[in-house]
C-alpha positions as CSV (number, residue, x, y, z in Angstrom):
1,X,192.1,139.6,142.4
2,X,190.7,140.9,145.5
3,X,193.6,142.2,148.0
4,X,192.6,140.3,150.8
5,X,190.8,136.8,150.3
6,X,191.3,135.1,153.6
7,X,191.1,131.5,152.5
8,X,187.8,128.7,153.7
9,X,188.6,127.4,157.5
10,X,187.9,123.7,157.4
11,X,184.2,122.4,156.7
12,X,183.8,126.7,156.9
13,X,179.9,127.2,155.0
14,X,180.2,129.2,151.9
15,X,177.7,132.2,153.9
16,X,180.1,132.2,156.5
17,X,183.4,133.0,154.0
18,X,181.2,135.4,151.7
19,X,180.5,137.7,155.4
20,X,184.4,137.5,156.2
21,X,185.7,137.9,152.5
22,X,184.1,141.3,152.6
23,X,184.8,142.2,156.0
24,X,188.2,141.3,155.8
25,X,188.8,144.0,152.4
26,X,186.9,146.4,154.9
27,X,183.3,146.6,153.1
28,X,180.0,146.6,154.4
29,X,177.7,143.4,152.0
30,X,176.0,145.3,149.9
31,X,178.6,147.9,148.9
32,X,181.3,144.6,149.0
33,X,179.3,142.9,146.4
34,X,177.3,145.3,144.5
35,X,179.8,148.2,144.1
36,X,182.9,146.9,144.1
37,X,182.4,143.0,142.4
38,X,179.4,144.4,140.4
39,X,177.1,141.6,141.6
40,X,173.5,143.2,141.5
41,X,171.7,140.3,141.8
42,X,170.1,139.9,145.0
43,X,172.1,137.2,147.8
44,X,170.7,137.4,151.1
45,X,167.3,137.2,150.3
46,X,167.4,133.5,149.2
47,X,169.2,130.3,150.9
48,X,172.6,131.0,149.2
49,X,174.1,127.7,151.1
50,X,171.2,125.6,149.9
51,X,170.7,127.3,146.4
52,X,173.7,129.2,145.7
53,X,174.1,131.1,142.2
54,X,176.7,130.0,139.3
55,X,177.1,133.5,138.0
56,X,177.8,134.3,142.0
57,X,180.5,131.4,142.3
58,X,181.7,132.4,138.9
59,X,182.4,135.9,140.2
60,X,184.0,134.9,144.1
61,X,186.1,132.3,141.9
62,X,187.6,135.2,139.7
63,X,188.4,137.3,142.5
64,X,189.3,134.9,144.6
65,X,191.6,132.3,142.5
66,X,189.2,129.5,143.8
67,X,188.0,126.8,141.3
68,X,183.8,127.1,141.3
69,X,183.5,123.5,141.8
70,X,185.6,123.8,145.0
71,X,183.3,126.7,146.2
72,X,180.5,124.4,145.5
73,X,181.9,122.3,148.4
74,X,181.2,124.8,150.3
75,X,177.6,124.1,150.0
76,X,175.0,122.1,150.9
77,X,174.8,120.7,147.4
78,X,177.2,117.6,147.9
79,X,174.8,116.0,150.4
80,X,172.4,115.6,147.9
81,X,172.7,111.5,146.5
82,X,174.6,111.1,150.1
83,X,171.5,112.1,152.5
84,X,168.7,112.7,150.3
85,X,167.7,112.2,146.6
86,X,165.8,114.6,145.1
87,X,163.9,117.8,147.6
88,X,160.2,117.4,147.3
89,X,158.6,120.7,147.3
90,X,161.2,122.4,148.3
91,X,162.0,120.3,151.4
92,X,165.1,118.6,151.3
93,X,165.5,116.3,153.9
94,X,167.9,116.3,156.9
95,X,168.8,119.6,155.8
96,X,167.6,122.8,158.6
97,X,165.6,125.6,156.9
98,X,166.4,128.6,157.6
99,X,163.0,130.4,156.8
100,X,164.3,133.0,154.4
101,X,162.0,135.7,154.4
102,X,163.1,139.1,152.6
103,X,166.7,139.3,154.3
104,X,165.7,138.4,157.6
105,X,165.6,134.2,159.0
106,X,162.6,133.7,160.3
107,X,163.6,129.7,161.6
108,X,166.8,128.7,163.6
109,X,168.1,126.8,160.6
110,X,171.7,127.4,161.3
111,X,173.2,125.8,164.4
112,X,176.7,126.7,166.3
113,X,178.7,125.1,169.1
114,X,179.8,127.7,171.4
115,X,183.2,126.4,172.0
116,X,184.3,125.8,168.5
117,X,183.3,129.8,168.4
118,X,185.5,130.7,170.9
119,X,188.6,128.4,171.0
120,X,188.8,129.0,166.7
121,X,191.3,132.4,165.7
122,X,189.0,133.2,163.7
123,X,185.4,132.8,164.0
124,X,183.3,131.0,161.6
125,X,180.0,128.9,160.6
126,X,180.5,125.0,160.0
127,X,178.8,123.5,156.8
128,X,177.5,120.3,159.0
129,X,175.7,123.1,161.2
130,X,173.2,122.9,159.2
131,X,172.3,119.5,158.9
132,X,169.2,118.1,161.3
133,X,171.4,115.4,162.1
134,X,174.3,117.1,163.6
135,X,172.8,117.5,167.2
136,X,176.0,117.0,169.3
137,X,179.2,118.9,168.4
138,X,181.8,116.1,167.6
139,X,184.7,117.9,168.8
140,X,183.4,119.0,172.6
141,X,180.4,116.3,172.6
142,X,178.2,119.3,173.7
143,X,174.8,119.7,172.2
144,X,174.1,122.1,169.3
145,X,172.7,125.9,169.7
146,X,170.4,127.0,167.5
147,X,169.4,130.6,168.5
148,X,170.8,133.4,171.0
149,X,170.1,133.0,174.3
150,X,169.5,137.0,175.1
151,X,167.4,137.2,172.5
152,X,165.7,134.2,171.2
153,X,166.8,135.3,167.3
154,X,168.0,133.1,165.2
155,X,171.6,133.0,163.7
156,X,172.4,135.4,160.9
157,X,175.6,136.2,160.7
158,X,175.4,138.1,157.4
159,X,172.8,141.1,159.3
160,X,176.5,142.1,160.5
161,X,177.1,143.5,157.3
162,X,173.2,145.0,156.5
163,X,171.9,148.3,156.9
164,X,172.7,151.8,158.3
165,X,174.7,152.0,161.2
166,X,176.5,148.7,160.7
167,X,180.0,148.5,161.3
168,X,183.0,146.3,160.4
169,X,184.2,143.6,163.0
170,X,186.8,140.7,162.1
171,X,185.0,139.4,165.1
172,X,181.3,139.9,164.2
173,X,180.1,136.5,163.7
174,X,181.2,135.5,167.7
175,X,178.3,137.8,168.0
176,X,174.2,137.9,167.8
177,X,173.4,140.2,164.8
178,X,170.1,141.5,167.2
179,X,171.6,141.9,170.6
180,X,174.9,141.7,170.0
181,X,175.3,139.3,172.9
182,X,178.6,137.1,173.0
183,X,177.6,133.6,171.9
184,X,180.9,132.4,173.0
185,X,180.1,133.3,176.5
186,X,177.2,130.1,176.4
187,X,177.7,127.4,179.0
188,X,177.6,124.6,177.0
189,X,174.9,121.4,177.8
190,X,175.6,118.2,178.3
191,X,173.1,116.0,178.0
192,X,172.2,112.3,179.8
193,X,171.3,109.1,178.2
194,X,171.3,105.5,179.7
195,X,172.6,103.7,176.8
196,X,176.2,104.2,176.4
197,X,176.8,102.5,173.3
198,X,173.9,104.4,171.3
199,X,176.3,107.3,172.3
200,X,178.8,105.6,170.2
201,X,176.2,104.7,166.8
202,X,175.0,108.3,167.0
203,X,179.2,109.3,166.5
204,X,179.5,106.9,163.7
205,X,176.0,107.6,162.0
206,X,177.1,111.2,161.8
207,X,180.3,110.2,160.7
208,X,179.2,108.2,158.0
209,X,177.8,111.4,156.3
210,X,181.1,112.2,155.7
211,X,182.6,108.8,154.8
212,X,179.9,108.3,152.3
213,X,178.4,105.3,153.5
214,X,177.1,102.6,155.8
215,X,176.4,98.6,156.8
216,X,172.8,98.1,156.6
217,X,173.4,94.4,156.7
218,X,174.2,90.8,155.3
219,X,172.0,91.7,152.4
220,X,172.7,95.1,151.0
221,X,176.1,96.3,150.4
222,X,177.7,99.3,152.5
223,X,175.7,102.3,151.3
224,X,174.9,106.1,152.1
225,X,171.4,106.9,150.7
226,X,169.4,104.3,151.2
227,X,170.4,104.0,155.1
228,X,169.9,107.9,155.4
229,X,166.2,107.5,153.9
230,X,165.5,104.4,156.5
231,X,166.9,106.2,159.0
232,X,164.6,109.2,158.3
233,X,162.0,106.6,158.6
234,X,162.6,105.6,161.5
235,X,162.6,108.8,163.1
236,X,159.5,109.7,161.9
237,X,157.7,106.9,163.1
238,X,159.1,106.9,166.4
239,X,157.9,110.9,166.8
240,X,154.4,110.5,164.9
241,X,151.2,109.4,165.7
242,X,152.1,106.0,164.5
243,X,154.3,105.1,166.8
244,X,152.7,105.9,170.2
245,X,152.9,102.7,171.3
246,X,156.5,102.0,170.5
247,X,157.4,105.3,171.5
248,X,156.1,104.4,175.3
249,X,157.3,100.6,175.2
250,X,161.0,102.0,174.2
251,X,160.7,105.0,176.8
252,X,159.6,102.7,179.4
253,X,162.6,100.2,178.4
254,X,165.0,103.3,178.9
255,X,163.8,105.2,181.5
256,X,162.9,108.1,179.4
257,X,160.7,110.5,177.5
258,X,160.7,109.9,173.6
259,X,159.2,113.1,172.4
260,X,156.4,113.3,169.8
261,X,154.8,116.1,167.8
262,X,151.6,117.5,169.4
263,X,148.9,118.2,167.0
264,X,149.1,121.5,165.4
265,X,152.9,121.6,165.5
266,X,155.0,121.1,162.9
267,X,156.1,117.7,162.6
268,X,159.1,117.3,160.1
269,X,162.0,116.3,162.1
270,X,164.6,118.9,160.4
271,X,162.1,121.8,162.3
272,X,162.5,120.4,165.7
273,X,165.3,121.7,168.7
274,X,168.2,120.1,168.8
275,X,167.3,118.8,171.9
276,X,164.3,117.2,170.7
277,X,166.1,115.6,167.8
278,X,168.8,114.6,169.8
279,X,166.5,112.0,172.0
280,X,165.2,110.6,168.8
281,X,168.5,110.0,167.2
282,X,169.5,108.2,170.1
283,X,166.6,106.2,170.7
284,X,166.8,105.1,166.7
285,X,170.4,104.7,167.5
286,X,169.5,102.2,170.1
287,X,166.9,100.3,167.9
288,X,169.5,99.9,165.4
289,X,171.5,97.4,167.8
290,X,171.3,93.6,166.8
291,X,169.8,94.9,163.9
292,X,166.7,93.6,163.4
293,X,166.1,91.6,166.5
294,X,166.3,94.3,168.9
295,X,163.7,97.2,166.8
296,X,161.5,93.5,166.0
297,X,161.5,92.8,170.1
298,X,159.8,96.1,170.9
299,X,157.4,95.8,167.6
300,X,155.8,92.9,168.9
301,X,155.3,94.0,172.2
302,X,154.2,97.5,170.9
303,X,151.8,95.3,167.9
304,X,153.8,97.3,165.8
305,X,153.0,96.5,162.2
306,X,154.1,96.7,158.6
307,X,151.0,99.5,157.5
308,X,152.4,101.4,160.4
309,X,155.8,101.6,159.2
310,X,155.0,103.3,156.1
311,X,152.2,103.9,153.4
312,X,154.5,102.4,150.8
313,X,156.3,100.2,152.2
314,X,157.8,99.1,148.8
315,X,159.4,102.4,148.6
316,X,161.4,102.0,151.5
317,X,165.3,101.0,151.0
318,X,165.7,97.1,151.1
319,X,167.5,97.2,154.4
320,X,164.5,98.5,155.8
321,X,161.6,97.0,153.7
322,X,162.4,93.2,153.9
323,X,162.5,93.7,157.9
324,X,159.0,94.9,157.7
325,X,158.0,92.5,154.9
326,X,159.0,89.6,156.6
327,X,158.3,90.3,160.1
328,X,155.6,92.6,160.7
329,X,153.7,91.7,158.1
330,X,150.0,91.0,160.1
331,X,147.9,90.9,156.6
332,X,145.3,88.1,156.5
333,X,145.7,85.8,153.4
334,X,143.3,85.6,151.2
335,X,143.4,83.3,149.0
336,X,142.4,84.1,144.8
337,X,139.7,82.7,143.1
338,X,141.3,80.4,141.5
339,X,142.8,79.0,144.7
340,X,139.0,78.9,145.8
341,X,138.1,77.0,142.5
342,X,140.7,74.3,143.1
343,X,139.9,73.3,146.3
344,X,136.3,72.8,145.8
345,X,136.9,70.6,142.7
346,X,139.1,68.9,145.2
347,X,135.8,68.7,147.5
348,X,133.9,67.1,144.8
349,X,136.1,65.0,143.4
350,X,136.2,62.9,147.1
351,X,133.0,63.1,147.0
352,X,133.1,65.8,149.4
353,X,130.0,68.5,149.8
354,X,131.4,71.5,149.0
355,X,130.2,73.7,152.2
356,X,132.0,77.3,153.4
357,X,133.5,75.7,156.4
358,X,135.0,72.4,153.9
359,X,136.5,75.4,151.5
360,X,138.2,77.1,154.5
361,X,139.4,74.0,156.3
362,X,141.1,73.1,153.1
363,X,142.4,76.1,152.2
364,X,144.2,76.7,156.1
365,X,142.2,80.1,156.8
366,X,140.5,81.1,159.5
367,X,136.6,81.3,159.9
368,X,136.2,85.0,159.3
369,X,137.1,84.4,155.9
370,X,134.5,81.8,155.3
371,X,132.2,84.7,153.7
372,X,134.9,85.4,151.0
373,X,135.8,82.4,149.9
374,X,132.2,80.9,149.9
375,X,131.0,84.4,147.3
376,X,134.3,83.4,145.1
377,X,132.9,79.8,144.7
378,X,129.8,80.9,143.6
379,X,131.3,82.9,141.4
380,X,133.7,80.7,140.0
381,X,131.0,77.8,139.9
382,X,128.6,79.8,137.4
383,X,131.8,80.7,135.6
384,X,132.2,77.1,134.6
């Protein structure tokens, strides 16, 4: 047993406890974990939080008394089945990357409030920090940092503890690993909206990642996944090239500026500011109200459809897909050709000429589909 193993701080990430394990027994990372633990495998040059090694957790749980399936909970691993199913080339959604490259983060994955930096005794990284959804801190309602202000580098707490020169600091993680400037010293924003009660849906949306599920309706009992993946949806619509139209009917309903990804950029919404995602979570949020009647109001005035909604829309959770099904379904029918068959031999059989106009009146379609239906009675009529 190690002589000092400062316990997890509550929702604490497992990256975050690994930096103050060591720094708390006075080591520097590598010589914490290489020397002394004999772990020569390499840790900071992969996404320990998203990825993290058994023979790693094996080793912390020896020295540390802690169960490996309660250092797993430190991770990013029980989200999976709650806000995604399985990653899909590596992406896992909702989840920030933190664009591991070597030791170094290349993208801001890892977010911080300010004030829960400074007002904590001891300074430490949140789990939910890294989750695209968590835009607003729930205890100061303040919206989420993502990078240092001085600086512009991303958070990586563990560069504390890397390389020559580097010194020991119960304190370090209050501070940029580049700059060194005080993160704590941030004026925290505050942001607007004009909707008061999608304020409110945000808080419990984020909340129900934790409570392990939600209402998606009448229909479908309360559930975690498939509201997460219809969600996800939703947002991507609202900031993608598909949804330009409702993305200026809802902004001109609020009063504001729903952003969207310009082309070029990168347009998964787990890359985008906080800021950024922040606006779209609340403008789903507010779609969500009345469920469906409010999200169906704005589709018809936006001649939103089905096709827009998704490529597969049969692989969307049923919340989500019978809405689109039933509503914004704008497909022509077209009728089969046995359907065409039937109601010529209807024709003929009042003594009827069978004519394309006859077939189409008969069969309750439109004239544009008097071309079909008259090719399919051909068809069928040198069949028989």
């Amino acid at each position: 047993m190690l002589p000092m193993h400062p316990q997890p701080q509550p929702g604490e990430i497992l990256s975050s406890w690994m930096v103050r394990l060591a720094f708390a027994n006075g080591f520097m990372l590598h010589t914490f974990y290489d020397k002394l633990l004999g772990y020569h495998a390499p840790i900071w040059n992969r996404d320990t939080d998203r990825d993290p090694s058994i023979a790693l957790l094996t080793l912390l749980a020896q020295h540390t008394g802690h169960a490996v399936a309660e250092l797993q909970t430190l991770t990013l691993l029980p989200y999976q089945g709650r806000l995604f199913d399985t990653p899909i080339n590596g992406h896992w959604s909702w989840i920030r990357p933190v664009g591991v490259y070597h030791r170094k983060r290349k993208r801001p994955g890892m977010q911080f409030c300010p004030l829960c930096l400074a007002q904590s005794p001891t300074s430490y990284y949140r789990l939910p920090w890294r989750l695209a959804l968590y835009v607003v801190c729930e205890h100061h309602q303040c919206v989420m940092e993502e990078c240092c202000p001085a600086c512009h580098a991303p958070i990586a707490f563990h560069r504390h503890g890397i390389g020559r020169g580097k010194t020991v600091d119960d304190e370090a993680l209050r501070f940029c690993c580049h700059c060194h400037f005080n993160l704590t010293s941030m004026n925290p924003v505050f942001a607007t909206w004009p909707d008061p009660p999608s304020w409110e849906r945000l808080r419990r949306i984020i909340a129900a990642i934790e409570q392990g599920y939600w209402e998606c309706g009448p229909l479908t009992p309360p559930c975690s996944l498939p509201f997460f993946i219809g969600l996800r949806t939703l947002v991507s619509v609202l900031s993608g090239r598909n949804g330009r139209q409702l993305r200026q009917r809802l902004g001109d309903t609020l009063g504001v500026e729903i952003p969207w990804n310009s082309p070029g950029q990168h347009d998964e919404f787990e890359y985008q500011s906080p800021a950024t995602r922040l606006i779209l979570l609340l403008a789903v949020a507010w779609l969500l109200e009345d469920w469906p009647s409010r999200f169906l109001s704005l589709c018809t005035r936006a001649h939103f459809t089905r096709s827009r909604l998704a490529e597969r829309v049969d692989q969307l959770p049923f919340w989500l897909a019978s809405v689109a099904d039933t509503h914004l379904d704008r497909r022509r029918y077209l009728p089969n050709p046995a359907e065409t068959l039937s109601a010529g031999q209807y024709l003929l059989a009042h003594g009827q000429k069978v004519i394309p106009r006859a077939l189409v009146n008969i069969l309750g379609l439109t004239a544009d589909c008097m071309e079909l239906v008259w090719k399919q009675w051909h068809e069928s009529d040198k069949a028989m």
